[in-house]
C-alpha positions, 0 to 999 in steps of 0.5 A: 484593683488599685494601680499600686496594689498589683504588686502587693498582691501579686507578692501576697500570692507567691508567699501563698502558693507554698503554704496550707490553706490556714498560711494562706488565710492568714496572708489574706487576712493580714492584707485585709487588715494592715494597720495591724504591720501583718502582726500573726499573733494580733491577727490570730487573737482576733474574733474569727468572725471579724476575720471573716468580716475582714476578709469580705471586705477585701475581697470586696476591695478586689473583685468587686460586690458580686460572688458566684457560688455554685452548690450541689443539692444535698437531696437530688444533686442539682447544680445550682448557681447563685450570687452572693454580696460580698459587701452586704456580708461584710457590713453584717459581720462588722456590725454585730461582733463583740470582743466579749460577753458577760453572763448572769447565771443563779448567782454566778457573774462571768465574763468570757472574751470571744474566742479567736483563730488561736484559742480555737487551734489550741484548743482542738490540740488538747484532749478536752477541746471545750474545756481548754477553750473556756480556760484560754478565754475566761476572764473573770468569774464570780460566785458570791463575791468570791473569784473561782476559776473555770474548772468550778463553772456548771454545766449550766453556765458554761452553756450560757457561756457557749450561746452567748459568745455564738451569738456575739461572733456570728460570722464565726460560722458562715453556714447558707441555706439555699433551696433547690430550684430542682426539688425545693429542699434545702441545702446547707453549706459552709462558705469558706471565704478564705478558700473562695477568695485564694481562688479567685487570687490565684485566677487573678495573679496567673491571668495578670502574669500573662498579660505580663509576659505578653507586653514584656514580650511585644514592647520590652518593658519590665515587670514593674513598668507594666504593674505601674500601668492601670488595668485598663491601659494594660487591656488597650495594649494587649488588644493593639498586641492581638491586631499586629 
């Protein structure tokens, strides 16, 4: 981590520590993305795959390309550990996400933009789910020349409608399958990149503030006097700390 982004984050994490894992996400992401000034509605309007990309991203800045990840095997529950790279997903995500997709369906023309953090929330508030959903992100359909809205849509269209998008936002499910050394079957999981990374930031900021506590302690410096040192210059004083 950058020498002038420890105290960023270590902000980050404290505005973290009261939220819910969506307040936290957001933090994340708004992190991941400043040119977007931590904006909630821009970040929240954005494709959930490009907030996972984002998120890979940072989280690539931060810890570096290595992920380990530890799973239970659905079938024999096996504990199996694996690494992932963060940087790879980020690249993949980046590459093949699409702000919107167009659709040709017996006559009908429909463009449909890509549901984002927002849509999906507001639309898990109603009673009709994917109907609120096509509502929200519809932008223009055409039957015969002539303008209809979403409620006209078939069956058949609006399921296009659905695979098109899946396939433009892939990384809004970011699901692995990972084979069992122990019994050979497969077990599928969801990678929650928010979650992982919060994890990690946690670990990172409570070990950076006892390093903190002992240098203040050992030297009187202040808070921002040690932040301002680079991690290793912080390590090189601890251990001269451990040998007094």
């Amino acid at each position: 981590m950058g020498i002038t982004q420890a105290a960023e984050f270590l902000t980050t994490w404290e505005a973290g520590l009261a939220q819910a894992p969506a307040g936290r996400a957001l933090l994340l992401h708004g992190a991941a993305r400043p040119d977007l000034g931590g904006d909630p509605q821009a970040l929240l309007a954005l494709p959930v795959g490009e907030r996972e990309a984002d998120l890979f991203a940072l989280r690539r800045a931060l810890f570096g390309e290595r992920m380990q990840v530890r799973l239970e095997c659905a079938e024999c529950g096996a504990d199996m550990e694996f690494e992932l790279d963060a940087g790879e997903f980020a690249r993949t995500l980046a590459d093949r996400g699409e702000p919107s997709v167009r659709v040709a369906e017996d006559g009908w023309e429909v463009e449909f933009r890509v549901p984002g953090l927002a849509d999906l929330t507001a639309a898990a508030r109603t009673a009709e789910p994917r109907r609120a959903l096509l509502e929200r992100c519809l932008v223009t359909a055409v039957r015969d020349g002539r303008s209809v809205s979403a409620d006209a849509l078939p069956a058949a269209v609006q399921r296009r409608i659905a695979e098109a998008a899946q396939a433009a936002d892939p990384g809004g499910d970011v699901t692995l399958n990972v084979a069992c050394p122990e019994c050979g079957q497969a077990t599928r999981a969801e990678l929650d990149i928010a979650s992982y990374l919060w994890t990690e930031l946690d670990a990172w900021a409570r070990d950076l503030l006892l390093d903190v506590h002992l240098l203040a302690t050992a030297y009187g410096w202040s808070e921002p006097e040690i932040l301002a040192l680079s991690p290793l210059r912080r390590r090189y004083y601890l251990e001269l700390c451990a040998d007094v």
